[in-house]
C-alpha positions in Angstrom: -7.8 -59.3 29.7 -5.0 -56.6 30.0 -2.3 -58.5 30.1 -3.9 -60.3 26.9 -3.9 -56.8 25.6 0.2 -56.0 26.1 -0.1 -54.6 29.2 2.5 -56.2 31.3 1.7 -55.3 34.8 -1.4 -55.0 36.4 -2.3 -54.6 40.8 -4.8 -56.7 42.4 -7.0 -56.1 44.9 -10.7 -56.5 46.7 -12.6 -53.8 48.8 -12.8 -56.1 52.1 -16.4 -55.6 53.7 -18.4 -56.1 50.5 -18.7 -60.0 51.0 -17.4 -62.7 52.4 -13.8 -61.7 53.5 -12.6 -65.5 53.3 -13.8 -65.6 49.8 -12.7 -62.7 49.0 -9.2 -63.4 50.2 -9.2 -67.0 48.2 -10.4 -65.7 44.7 -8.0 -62.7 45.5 -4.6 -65.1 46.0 -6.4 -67.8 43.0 -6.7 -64.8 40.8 -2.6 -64.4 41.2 -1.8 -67.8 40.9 -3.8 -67.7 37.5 -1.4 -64.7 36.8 1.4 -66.9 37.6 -0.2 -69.8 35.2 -1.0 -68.5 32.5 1.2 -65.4 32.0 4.3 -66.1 34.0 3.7 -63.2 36.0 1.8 -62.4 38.8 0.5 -58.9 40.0 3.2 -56.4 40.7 1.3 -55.2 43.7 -1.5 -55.9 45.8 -4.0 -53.4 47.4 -6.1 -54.1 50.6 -9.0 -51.9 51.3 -11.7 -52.0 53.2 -15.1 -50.3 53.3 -14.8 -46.7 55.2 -17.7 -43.8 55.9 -18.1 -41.7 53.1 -20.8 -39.8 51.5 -24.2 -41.9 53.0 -22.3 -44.9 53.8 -22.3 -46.0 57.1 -19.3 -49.0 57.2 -21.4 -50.4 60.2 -24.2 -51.5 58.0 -22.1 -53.9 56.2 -22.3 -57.0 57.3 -19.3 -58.8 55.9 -17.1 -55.7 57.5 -13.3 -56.7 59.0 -11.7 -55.7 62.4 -8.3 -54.8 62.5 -7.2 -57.4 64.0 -8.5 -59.7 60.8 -7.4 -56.9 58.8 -3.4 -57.5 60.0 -4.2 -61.4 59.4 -4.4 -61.0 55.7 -2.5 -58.6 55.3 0.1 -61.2 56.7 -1.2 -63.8 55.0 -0.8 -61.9 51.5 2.6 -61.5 52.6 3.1 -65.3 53.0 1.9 -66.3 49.8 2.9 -63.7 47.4 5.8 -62.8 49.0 7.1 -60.7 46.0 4.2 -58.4 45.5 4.1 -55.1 46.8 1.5 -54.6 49.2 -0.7 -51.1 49.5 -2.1 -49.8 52.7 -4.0 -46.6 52.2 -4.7 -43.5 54.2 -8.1 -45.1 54.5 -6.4 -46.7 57.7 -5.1 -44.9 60.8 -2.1 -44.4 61.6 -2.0 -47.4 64.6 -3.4 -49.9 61.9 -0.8 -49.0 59.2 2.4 -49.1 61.9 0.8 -52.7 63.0 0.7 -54.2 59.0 4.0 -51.9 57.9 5.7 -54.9 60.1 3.9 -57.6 58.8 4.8 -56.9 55.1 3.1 -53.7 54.2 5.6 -52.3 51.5 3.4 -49.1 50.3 1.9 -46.4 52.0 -0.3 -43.1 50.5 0.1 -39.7 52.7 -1.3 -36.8 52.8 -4.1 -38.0 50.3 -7.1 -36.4 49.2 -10.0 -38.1 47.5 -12.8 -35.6 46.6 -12.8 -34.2 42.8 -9.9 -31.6 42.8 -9.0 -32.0 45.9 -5.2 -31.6 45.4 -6.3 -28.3 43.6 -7.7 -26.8 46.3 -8.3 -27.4 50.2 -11.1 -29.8 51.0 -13.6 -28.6 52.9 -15.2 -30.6 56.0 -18.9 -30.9 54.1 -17.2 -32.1 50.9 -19.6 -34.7 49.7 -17.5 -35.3 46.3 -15.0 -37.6 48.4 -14.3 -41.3 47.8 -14.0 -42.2 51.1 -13.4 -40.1 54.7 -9.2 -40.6 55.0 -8.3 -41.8 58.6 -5.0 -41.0 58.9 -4.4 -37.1 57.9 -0.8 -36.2 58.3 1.1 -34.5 56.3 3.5 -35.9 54.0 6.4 -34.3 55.9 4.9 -36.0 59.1 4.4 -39.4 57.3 8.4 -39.5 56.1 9.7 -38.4 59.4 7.5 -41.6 61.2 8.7 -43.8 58.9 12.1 -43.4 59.4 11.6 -43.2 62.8 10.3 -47.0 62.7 13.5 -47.7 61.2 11.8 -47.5 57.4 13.3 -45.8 54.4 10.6 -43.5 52.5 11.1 -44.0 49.1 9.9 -42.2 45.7 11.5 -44.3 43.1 9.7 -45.0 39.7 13.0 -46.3 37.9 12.1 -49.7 37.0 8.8 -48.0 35.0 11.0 -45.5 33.3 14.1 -47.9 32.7 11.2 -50.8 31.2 11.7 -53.0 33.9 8.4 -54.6 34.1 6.9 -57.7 33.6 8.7 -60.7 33.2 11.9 -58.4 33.5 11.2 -57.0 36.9 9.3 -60.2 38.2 12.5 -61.9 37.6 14.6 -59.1 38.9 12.4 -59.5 41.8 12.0 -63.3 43.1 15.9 -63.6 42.9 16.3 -60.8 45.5 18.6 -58.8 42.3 15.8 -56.0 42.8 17.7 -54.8 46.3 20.5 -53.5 44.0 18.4 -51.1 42.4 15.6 -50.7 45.3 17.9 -49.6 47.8 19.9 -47.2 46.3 17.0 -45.7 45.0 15.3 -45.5 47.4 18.3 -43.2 49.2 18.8 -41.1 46.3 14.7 -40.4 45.8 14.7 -39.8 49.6 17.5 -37.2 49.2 15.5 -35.0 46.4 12.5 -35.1 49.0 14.7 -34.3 51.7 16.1 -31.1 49.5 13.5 -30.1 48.2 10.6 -30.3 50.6 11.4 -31.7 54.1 10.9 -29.9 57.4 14.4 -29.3 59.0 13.5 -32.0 61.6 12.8 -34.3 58.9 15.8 -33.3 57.1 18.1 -33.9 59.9 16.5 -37.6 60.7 16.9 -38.6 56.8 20.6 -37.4 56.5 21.6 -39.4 59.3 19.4 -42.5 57.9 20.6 -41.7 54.6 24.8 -42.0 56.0 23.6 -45.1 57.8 22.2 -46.5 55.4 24.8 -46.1 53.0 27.1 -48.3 54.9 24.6 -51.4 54.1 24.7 -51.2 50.4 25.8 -54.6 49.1 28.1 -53.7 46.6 30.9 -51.6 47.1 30.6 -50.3 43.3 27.1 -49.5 43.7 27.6 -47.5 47.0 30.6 -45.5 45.5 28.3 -44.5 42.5 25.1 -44.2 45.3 27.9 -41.4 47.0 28.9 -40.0 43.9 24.8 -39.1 43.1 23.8 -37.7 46.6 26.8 -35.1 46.6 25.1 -34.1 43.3 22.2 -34.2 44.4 23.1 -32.0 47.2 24.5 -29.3 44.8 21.2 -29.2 42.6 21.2 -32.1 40.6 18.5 -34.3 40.0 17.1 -37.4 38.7 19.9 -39.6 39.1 18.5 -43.7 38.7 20.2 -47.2 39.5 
């Protein structure tokens, strides 16, 4: 019904535990494919929770709830069969379980999250009874970045293809040809760049510069990485908000 309504791109996504996670996981894939049918694009990501303590819920009364060990099976499987989704792993899951999926095709990651009312306001207190869920893994952002780069991953922060209108059929497109790399990866360097500026730790700043010099040297096209150079000095001297 959104995308009847104009709205071009839409996430998926089941809270595993509720039912049947084999069902669940069927109608969840059949629900993109229908995407795919009838609109000619499918979801532009794909969320996998599953139920956690929170506020009078106890995940060990549910019946239908997951292990991690079926958790990392369909997150693989997603992976599999809509390999051009992005796939979202929430601080609803340690930090062991999201390391396991982030190699099995885990593409988005929260940190540092906070899910009572206001909680980014203001410090959540241990009896906060206004949260969504308990958060498992709670790191701070700076701690999240400087893991993920020491698994060899490349934080990123990039919204371009929302601000430049590349959604939809535009960025599916862009995406199932493999075209998307040209923007994602320089992106993905420059937005880590700002963080690193801006906000990172020295530690983490140190670890990013060298990923970010390393990095560099993989950019496909030599065009791209001169301009990709030509942005991070500027970025360096104050600039911001430069976008591929």
């Amino acid at each position: 019904r959104a995308m009847d309504g104009g709205i071009d791109d839409v996430g998926l996504g089941v809270l595993f535990g509720l039912g049947a996670w084999r069902r669940e996981f069927a109608a969840l894939l059949m629900h993109a494919e229908h995407l795919e049918a009838v609109h000619g694009v499918g979801p532009h990501t794909i969320s996998v929770p599953r139920v956690r303590r929170a506020d009078g819920i106890d995940p060990a009364d549910f019946a239908h709830g997951i292990d991690d060990a079926t958790f990392a099976r369909i997150c693989a499987c997603i992976r599999l069969a809509v390999p051009y989704t992005g796939m979202i792993v929430s601080t609803r899951e340690s930090r062991a379980v999201r390391e396991r999926v982030l190699g099995l095709g885990v593409s988005q990651i929260s940190g540092a999250s906070r899910t009572s009312v206001g909680g980014y306001a203001e410090p959540e207190a241990e009896e906060e009874n206004s949260r969504q869920f308990d958060v498992s893994d709670n790191r701070s952002l700076d701690e999240v970045v400087h893991w993920l780069m020491g698994l060899g991953c490349i934080p990123s922060f990039c919204t371009a293809c929302y601000r430049e209108g590349r959604t939809g059929d535009r960025f599916m497109s862009l995406c199932k040809s493999g075209q998307i790399q040209n923007c994602c990866h320089p992106n993905a360097l420059l937005t880590l760049k700002e963080y690193l500026e801006d906000y990172a730790s020295p530690a983490t700043r140190e670890r990013g510069e060298a990923l970010i010099r390393r990095e560099l040297e993989n950019v496909r096209s030599p065009h791209v990485r001169a301009i990709a150079q030509r942005h991070l000095a500027a970025i360096a001297e104050g600039r911001r908000d430069f976008r591929f």
